[in-house]
C-alpha positions as CSV (number, residue, x, y, z in Angstrom):
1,X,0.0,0.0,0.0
2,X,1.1,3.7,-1.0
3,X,0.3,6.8,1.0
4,X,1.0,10.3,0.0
5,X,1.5,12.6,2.8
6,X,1.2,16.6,2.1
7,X,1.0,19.4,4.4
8,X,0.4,23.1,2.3
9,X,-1.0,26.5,2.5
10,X,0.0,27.7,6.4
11,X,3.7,27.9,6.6
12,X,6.9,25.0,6.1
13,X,4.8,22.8,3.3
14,X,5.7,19.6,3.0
15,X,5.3,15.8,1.5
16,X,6.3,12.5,2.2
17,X,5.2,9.0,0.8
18,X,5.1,5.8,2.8
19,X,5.6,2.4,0.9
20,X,4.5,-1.3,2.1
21,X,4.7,0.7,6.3
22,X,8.4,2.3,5.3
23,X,9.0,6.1,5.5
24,X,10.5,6.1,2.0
25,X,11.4,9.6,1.6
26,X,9.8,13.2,2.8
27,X,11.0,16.7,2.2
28,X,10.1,20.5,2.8
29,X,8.8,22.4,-0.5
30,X,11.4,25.0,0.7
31,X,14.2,23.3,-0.1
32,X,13.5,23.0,-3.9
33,X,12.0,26.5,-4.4
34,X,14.4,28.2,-2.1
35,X,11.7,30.1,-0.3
36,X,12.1,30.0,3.2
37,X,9.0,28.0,5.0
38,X,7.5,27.8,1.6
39,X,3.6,27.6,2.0
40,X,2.9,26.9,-1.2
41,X,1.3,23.8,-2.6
42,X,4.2,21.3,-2.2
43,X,4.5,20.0,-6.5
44,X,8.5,19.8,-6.4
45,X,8.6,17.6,-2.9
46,X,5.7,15.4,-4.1
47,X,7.3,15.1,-7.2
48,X,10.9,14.3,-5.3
49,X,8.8,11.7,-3.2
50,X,7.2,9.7,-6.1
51,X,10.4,9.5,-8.0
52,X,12.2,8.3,-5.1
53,X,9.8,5.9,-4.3
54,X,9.6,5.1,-8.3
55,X,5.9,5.2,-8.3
56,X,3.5,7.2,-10.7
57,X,0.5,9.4,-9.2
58,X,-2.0,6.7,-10.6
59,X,-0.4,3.6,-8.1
60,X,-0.7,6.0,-4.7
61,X,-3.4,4.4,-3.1
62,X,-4.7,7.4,-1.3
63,X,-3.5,10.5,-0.5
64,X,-3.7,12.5,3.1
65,X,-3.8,16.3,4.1
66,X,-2.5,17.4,7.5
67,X,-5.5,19.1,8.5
68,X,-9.3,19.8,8.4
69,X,-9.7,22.9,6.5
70,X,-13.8,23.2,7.1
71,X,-13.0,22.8,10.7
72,X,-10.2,25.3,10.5
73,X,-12.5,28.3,8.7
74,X,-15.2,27.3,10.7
75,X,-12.2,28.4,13.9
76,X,-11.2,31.8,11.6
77,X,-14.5,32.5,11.1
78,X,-15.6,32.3,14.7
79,X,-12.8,34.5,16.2
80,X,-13.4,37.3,13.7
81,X,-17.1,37.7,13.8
82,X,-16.6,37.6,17.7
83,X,-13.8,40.5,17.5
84,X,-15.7,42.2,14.7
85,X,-15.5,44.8,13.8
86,X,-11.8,45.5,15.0
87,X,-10.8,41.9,13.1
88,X,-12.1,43.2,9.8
89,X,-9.4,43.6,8.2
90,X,-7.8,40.9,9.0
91,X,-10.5,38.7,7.7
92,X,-10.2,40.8,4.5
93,X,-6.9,39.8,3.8
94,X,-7.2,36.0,4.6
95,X,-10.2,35.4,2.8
96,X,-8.6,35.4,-1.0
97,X,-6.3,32.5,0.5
98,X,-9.3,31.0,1.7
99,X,-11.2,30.9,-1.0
100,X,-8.9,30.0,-3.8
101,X,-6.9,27.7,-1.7
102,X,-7.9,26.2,1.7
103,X,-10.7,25.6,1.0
104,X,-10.4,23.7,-2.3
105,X,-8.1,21.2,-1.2
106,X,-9.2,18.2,-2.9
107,X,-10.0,20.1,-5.9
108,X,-6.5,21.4,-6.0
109,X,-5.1,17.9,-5.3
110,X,-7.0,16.5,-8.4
111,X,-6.2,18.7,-10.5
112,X,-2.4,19.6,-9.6
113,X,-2.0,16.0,-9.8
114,X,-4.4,14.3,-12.0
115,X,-5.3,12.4,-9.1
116,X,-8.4,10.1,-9.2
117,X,-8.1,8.1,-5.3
118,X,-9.3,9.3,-2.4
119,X,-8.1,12.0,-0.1
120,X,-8.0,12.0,3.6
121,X,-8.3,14.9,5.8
122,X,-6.1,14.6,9.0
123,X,-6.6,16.8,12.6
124,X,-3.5,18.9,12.4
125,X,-2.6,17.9,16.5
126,X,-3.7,14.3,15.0
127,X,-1.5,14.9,12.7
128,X,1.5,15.8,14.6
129,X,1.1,12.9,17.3
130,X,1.2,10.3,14.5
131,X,4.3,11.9,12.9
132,X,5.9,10.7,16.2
133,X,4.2,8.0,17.5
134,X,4.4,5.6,14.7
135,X,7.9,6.1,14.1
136,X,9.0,5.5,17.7
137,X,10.0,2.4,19.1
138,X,7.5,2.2,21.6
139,X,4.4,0.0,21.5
140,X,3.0,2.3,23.8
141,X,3.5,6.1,24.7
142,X,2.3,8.9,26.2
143,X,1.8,11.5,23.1
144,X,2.0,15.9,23.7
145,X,1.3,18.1,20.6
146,X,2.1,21.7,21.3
147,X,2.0,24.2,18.9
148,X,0.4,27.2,18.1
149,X,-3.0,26.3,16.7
150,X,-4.4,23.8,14.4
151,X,-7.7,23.6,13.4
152,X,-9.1,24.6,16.9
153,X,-6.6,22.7,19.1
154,X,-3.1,24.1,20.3
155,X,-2.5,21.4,22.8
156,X,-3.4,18.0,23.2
157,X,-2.9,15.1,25.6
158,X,-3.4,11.4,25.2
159,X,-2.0,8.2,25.2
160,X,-1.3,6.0,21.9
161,X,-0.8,1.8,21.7
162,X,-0.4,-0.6,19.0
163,X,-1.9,1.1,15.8
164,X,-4.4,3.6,17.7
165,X,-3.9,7.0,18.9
166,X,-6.9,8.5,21.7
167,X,-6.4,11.9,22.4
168,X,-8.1,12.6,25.4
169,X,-7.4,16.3,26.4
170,X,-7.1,19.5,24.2
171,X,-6.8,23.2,24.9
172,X,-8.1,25.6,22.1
173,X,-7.6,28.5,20.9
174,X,-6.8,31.3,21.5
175,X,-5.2,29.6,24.5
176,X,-1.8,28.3,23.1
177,X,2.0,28.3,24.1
178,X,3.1,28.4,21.4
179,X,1.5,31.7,20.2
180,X,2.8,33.1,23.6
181,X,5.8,32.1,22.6
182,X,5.5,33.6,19.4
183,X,4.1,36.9,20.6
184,X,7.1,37.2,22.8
185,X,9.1,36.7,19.9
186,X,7.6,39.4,17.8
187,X,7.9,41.9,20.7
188,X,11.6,40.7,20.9
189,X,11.7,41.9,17.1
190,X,12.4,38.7,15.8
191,X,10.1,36.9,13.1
192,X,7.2,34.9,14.4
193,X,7.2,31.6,12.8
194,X,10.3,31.7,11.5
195,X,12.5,33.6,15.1
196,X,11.1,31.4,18.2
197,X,14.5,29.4,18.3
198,X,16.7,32.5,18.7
199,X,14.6,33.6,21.4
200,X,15.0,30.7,23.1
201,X,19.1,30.8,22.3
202,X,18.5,34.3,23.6
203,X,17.5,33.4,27.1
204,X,20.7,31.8,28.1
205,X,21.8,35.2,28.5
206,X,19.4,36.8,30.4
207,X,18.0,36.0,34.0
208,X,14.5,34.8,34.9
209,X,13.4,38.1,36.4
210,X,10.1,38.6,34.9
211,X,8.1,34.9,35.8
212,X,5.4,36.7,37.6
213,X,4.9,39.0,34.5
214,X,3.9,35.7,32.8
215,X,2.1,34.0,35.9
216,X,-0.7,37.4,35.2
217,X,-0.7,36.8,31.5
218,X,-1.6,32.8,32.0
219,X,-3.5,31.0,34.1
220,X,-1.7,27.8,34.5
221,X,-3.2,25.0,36.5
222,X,-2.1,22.1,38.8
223,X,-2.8,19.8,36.1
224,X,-1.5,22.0,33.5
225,X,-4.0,23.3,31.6
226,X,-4.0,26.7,31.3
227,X,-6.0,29.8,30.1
228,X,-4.5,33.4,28.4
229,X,-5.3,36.6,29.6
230,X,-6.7,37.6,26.2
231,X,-6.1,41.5,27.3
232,X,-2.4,41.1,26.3
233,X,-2.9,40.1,23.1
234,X,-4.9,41.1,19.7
235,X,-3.7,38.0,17.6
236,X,-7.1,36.5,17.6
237,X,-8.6,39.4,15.6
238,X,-5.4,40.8,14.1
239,X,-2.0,40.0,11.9
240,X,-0.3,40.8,14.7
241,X,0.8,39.7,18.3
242,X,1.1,41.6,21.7
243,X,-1.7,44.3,22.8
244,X,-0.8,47.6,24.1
245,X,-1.4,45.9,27.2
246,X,1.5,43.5,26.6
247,X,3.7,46.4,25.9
248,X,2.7,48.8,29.3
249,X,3.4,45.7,31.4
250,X,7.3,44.4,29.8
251,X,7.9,48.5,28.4
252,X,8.5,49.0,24.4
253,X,8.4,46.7,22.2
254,X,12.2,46.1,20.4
255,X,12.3,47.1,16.7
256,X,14.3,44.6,14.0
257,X,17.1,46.6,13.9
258,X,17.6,47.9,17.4
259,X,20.5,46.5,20.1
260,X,19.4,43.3,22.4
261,X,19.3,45.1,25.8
262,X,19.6,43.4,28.8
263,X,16.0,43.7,29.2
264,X,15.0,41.7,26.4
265,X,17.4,39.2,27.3
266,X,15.7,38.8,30.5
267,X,12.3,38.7,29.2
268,X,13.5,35.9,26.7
269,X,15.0,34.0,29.6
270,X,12.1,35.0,31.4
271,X,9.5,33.2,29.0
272,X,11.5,30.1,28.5
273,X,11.7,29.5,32.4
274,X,7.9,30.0,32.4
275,X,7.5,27.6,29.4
276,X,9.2,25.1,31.5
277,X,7.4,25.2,34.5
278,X,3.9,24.7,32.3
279,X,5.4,21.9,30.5
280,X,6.8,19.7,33.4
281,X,3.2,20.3,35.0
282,X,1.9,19.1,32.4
283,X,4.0,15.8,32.1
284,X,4.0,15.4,35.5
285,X,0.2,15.3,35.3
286,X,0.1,13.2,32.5
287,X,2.5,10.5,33.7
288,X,0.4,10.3,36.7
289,X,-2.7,9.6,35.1
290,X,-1.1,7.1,32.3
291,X,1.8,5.1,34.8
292,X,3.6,5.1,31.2
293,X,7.3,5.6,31.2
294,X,7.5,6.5,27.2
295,X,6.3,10.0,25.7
296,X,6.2,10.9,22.1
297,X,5.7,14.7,21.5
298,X,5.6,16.8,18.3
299,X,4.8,20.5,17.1
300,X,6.6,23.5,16.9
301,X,6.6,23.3,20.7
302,X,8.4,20.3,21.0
303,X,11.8,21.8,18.8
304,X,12.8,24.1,22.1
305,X,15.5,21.9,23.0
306,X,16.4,23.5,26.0
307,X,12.9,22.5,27.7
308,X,13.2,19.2,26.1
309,X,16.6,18.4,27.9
310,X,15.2,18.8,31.0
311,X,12.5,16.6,31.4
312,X,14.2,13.5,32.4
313,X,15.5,15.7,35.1
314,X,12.1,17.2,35.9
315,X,9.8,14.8,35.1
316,X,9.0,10.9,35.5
317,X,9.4,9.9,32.5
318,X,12.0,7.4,31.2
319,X,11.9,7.6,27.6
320,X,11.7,10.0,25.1
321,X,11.1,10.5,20.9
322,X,10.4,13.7,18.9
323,X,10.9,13.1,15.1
324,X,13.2,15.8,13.2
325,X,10.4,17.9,12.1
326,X,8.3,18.1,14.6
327,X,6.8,21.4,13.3
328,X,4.2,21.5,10.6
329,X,6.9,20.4,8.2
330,X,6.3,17.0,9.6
331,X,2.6,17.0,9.6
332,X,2.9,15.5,6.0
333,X,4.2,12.4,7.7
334,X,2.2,12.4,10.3
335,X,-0.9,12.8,8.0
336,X,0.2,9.8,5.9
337,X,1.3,7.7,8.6
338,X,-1.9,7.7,10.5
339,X,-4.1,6.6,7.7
340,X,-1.4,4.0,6.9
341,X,-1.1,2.0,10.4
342,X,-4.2,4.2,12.2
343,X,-7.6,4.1,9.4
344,X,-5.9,0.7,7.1
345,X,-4.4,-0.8,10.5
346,X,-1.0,-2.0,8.6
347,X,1.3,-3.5,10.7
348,X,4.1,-0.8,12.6
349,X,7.8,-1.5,11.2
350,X,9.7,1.2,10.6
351,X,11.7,2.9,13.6
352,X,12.5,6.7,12.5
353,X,16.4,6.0,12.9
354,X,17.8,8.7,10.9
355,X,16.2,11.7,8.7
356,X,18.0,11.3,6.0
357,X,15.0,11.2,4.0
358,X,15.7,14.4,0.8
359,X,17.5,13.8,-2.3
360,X,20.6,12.7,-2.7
361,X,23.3,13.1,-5.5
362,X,25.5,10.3,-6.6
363,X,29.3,11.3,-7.5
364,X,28.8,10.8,-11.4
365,X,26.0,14.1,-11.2
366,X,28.4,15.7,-8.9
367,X,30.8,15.4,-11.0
368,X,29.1,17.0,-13.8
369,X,28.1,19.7,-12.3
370,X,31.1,20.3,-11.5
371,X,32.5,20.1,-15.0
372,X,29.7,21.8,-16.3
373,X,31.3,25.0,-14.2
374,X,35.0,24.7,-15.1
375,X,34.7,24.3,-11.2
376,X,38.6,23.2,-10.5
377,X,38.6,20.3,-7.7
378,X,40.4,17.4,-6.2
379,X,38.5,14.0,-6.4
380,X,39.3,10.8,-3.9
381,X,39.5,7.7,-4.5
382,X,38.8,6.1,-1.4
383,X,37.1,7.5,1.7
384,X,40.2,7.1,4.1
385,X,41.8,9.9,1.7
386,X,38.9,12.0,1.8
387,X,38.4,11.6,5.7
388,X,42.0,12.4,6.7
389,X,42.3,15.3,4.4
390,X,39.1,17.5,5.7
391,X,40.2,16.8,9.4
392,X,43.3,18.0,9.0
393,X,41.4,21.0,7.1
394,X,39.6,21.3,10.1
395,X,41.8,21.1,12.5
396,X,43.8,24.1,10.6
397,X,41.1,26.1,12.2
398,X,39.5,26.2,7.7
399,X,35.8,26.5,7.8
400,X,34.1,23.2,5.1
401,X,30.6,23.5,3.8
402,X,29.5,19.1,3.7
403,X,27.1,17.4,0.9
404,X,26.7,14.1,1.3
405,X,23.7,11.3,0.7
406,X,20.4,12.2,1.2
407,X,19.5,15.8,3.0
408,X,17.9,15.9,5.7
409,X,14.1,16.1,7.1
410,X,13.6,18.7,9.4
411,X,14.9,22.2,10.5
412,X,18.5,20.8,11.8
413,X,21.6,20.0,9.3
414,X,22.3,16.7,10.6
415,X,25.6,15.4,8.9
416,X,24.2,15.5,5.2
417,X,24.0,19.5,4.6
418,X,26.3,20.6,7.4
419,X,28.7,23.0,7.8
420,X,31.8,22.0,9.7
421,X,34.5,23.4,11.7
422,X,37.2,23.5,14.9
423,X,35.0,23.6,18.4
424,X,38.5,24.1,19.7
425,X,39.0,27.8,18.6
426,X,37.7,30.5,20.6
427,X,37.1,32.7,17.9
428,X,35.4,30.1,15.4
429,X,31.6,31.1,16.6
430,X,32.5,35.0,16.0
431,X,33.7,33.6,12.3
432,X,30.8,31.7,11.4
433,X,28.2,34.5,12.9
434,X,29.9,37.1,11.0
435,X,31.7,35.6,8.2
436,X,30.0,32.7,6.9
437,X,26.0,32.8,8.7
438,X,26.0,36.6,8.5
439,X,23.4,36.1,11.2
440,X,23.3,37.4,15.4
441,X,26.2,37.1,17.3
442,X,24.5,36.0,20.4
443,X,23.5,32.7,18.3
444,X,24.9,29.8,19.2
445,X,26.5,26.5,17.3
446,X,26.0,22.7,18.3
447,X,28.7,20.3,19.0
448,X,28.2,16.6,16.9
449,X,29.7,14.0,19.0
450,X,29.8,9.9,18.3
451,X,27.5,8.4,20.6
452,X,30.4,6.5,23.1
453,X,31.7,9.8,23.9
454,X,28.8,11.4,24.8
455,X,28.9,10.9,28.8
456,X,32.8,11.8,28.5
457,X,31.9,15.7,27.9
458,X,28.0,16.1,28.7
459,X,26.2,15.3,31.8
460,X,24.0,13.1,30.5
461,X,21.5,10.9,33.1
462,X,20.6,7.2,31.5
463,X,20.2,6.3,27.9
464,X,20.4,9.0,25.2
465,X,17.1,9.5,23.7
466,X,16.5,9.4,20.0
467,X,16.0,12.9,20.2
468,X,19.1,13.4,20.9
469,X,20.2,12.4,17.5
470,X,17.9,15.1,16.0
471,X,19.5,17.7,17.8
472,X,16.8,18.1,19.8
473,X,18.4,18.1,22.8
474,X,20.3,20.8,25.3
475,X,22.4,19.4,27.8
476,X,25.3,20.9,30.5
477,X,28.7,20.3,28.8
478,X,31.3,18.9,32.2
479,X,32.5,22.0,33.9
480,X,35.9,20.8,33.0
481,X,35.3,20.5,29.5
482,X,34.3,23.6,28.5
483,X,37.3,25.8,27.9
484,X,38.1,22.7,25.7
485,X,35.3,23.5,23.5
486,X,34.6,26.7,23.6
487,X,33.1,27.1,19.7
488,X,30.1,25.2,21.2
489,X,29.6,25.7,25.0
490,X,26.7,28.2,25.4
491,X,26.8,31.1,27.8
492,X,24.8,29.0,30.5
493,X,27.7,26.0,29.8
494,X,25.1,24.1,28.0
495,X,25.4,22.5,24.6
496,X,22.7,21.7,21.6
497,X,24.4,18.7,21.1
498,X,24.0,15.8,18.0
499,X,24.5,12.4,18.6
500,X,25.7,10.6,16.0
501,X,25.8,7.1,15.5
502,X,28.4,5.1,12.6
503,X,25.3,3.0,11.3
504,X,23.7,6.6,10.6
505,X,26.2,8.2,8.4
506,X,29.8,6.2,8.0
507,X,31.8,9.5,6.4
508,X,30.1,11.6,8.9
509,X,30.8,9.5,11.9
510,X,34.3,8.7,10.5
511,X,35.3,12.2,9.9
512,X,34.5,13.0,13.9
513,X,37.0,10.2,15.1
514,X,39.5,11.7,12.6
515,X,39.3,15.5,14.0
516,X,39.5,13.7,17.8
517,X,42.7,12.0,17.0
518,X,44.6,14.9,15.3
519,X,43.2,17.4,18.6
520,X,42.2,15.2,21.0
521,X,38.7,16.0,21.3
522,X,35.9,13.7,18.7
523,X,33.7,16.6,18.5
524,X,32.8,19.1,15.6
525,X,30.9,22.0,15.1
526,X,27.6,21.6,12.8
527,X,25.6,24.5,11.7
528,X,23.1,24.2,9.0
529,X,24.8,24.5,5.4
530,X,23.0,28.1,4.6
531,X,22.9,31.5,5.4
532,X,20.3,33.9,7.0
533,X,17.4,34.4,5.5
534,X,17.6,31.3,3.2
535,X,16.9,27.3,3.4
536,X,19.3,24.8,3.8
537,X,20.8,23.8,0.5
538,X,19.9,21.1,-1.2
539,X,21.5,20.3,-4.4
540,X,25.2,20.8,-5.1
541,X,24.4,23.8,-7.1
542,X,23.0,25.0,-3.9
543,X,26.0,24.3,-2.3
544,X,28.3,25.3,-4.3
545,X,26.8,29.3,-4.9
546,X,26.2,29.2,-0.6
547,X,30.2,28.9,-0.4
548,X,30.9,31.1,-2.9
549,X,29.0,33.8,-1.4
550,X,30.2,33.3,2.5
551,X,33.5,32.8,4.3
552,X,33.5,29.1,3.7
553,X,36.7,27.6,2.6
554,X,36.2,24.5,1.2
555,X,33.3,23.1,-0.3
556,X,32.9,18.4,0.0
557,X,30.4,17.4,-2.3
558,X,30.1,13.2,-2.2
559,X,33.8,12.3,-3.3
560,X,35.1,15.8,-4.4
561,X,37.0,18.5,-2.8
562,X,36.1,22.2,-3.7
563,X,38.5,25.2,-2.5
564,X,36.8,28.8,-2.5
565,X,40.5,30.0,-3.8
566,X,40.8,28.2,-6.6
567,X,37.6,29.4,-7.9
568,X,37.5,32.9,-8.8
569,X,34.9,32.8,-10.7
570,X,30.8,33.2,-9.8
571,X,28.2,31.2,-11.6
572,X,25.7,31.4,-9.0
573,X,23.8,33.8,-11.3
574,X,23.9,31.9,-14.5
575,X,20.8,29.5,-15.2
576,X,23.4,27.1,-17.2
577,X,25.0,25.1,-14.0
578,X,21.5,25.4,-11.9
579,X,20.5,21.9,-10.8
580,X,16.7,20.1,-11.5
């Protein structure tokens, strides 16, 4: 059986297809049109996923969306008659996308696709707890979804076993964490849906100083549940975030282009302490009710890494799995996944091991591309060569952008569209923010580490969680190791770290061990291979005009070594060398 998963219209679109019960491939629509958090109907990732599952449209057996539309207008609808006639016009500008898009889905799909099957409509929380659930490798879990709305849901509760989810609990809108979140974010100046992970990199440097600020804005129960003060914000009736309220009770808002003060650093820090607190009620509530040592969560919620590194300390619970994209990038997944094993009740066998799950390039099309360009580079002939050169590249303090295999699924570079450099200089986070990321030079990078020498540099309690492989996961770097490392040991002497395992990605995992015998330490930085304001790249192409407009030094693509100095020349801009 052949499902085709596709999430479109709000923000990150997305497909993925699942084959006979295996995740066979999945990708963001952003990555092909090289809009950031594309929301546009998804045709180059469907297309990638059909090709690499070597299907036509016509064998798919059904097709799933990752949410309710009728049940989401029906929610829009409701919130801007009740705020009319101050939500006007916002509903004016929504409606268009409304009308000729969201809610004409199956239309769309038929005719984008020529597609004749059915079509399944998905509960966007639904959604998300599938995308984690059934890719876990637990028979039974506790499953979270916290984001910032759905359909009507922002949060939802319940336990899943076997081939069956049963969400028992939800909180609707406007109640939602995540848009409190995001509203903070916006008043930080920082993009909402696109900024929330630099706020929470942001609060390392400030001090919780403003909790009870939050503690009047929400209501948070014993259980967990909680309720907004609605007078602090205005996003339920307009396309934008924190009231005047908001504003007289934290002071003025920071513009884009204003200096990080203090304050805001203590209102970030301030906010993720608070998040914390209503998450590990939460759980705490939930393992109480369920005796169930295994949680699955998912949405946007479930990326703040620094919360999730924490709950084994916090909470009961014993084991842990968030997929790579647990935003709404992964709700394609999710949506697929949970008519697959959920509505058909197909037998669960496929553990969510890696996310390698984008296109890949062998070395023949690397190669000419690379001829194609007149691009002058040095080829390998075995991967001993290759590994021993770029860690002594490395370890010369040179900064490498890294394409190999299959990209990943997800918001994190995770070993296949990386770039790579020394931990071990002081000065290598200032040359990546300003040189090569041209982003914030508050933001910090993540150590990648082999999974046997984890413990050796983090203080880590028990077994590693999945999630940890994701980079989903914050934890304190030993005391004594941090001047060691000081590339990738955070302000608060934390670390985002990756855990990488040899079965993963051999070259990747090889390369580590390399750098840790020439300096004595296994680890590496990883930052995403882009630069702000774009995607991760994708195809060599991608790569290759990324390097060519940064800092980077040296450029791997599968078996090939590319040097910034050797080519002077641009053809970023030419439409000749730009991959399909």
């Amino acid at each position: 059986m052949i499902v085709l998963g596709i999430s479109a219209f709000f923000h990150d679109s997305s497909a993925s297809i699942i084959v006979d019960g295996k995740l066979v491939a999945a990708a963001e629509e952003e990555r092909f049109t090289r809009k950031k958090h594309d929301f546009g109907f998804p045709m180059n990732a469907i297309n990638y996923c059909l090709n690499e599952a070597d299907v036509i449209i016509d064998k798919v057996d059904c097709i799933a969306f990752y949410e309710k539309p009728l049940l989401k207008f029906d929610r829009v609808l409701h919130q801007f008659l009740h705020s009319f006639p101050r939500g006007f016009l916002a509903f004016y500008k929504t409606m268009p996308s409304w009308l000729n898009e969201k809610l004409v889905i199956r239309r769309i799909i038929r005719n984008r696709l020529k597609y004749k099957g059915d079509v399944y409509f998905i509960d966007h929380h639904l959604a998300h707890a599938a995308s984690s659930y059934f890719f876990s490798p637990y028979d039974k879990a506790v499953v979270l979804t916290l984001d910032g709305v759905g359909e009507w849901a922002t949060s939802t509760y319940g336990v899943a076993y076997g081939s069956e989810i049963k969400i028992e609990k939800e909180i609707k809108f406007p109640h939602s964490l995540g848009l409190l979140y995001s509203a903070v974010t916006g008043y930080l100046g920082m993009s909402v849906n696109n900024s929330e992970y630099k706020t929470m990199g942001l609060s390392a440097y400030g001090k919780p100083i403003y909790c009870d600020k939050f503690k009047k804005i929400v209501d948070v129960k014993s259980d967990g549940s909680f309720s907004l003060n609605m007078d602090y914000f205005v996003y339920y009736y307009k396309m934008a975030m924190p009231s005047k309220k908001f504003i007289e009770e934290f002071g003025p808002a920071r513009k884009s282009n204003e200096e990080m003060m203090q304050r805001h650093k203590d209102i970030a820090a301030s906010l993720q302490s608070f998040l914390e607190e209503c998450l590990f009620k939460i759980l705490d509530n939930l393992y109480e009710k369920y005796k169930c040592p295994n949680l699955c969560m998912a949405g946007g919620v479930a990326l703040n890494s620094v919360a999730n590194g924490k709950i084994f300390t916090n909470t009961n619970f014993k084991n842990l799995f968030i997929q790579p994209a647990a935003g709404d990038g992964g709700t394609s997944v999710g949506a697929a996944a949970y008519v697959y094993f959920s509505i058909f009740k197909k037998e669960r066998k496929h553990l969510m091991k890696d996310a390698y799950l984008g296109p890949g390039y062998s070395d023949q099309e690397i190669k000419k591309f690379l001829d194609s360009g007149a691009i002058k580079y040095q080829e390998f002939k075995d991967d001993d060569e290759l590994v021993k050169t770029v860690a002594k590249l490395i370890y010369s303090n040179k900064v490498l952008g890294w394409l190999q295999g299959r990209m990943e699924f997800g918001p994190r570079a995770l070993g296949a569209r990386s770039i790579l450099s020394n931990p071990c200089n002081p000065k290598m986070q200032d040359i990546l923010n300003l040189k090569v990321k041209h982003r914030e030079n508050f933001r910090p990078f993540a150590p990648v580490i082999c999974v046997e020498d984890v413990k050796d540099y983090f203080d880590v309690k028990g077994e590693l969680p999945l999630a940890a492989d994701f980079m989903l996961m914050v934890y304190p770097i030993k005391k004594e190791k941090r001047k060691l490392i000081p590339a990738v040991t955070h302000i608060d002497g934390t670390g985002r770290l990756q855990v990488i395992r040899r079965e993963q990605n051999i070259l990747y995992y090889d390369l580590i061990k390399e750098f840790g015998k020439l300096s004595g330490i296994p680890i590496l930085i990883n930052t995403s291979f882009n630069i702000r304001g774009e995607p991760i790249v994708c195809t060599p192409y991608d790569a290759y005009r990324c390097m060519m407009g940064t800092g980077i030094d040296y450029l791997v693509l599968g078996k090939y070594l590319v040097s910034r100095e050797d080519n002077k020349r641009d053809i970023w801009d030419s439409e000749k060398y730009a991959s399909d």
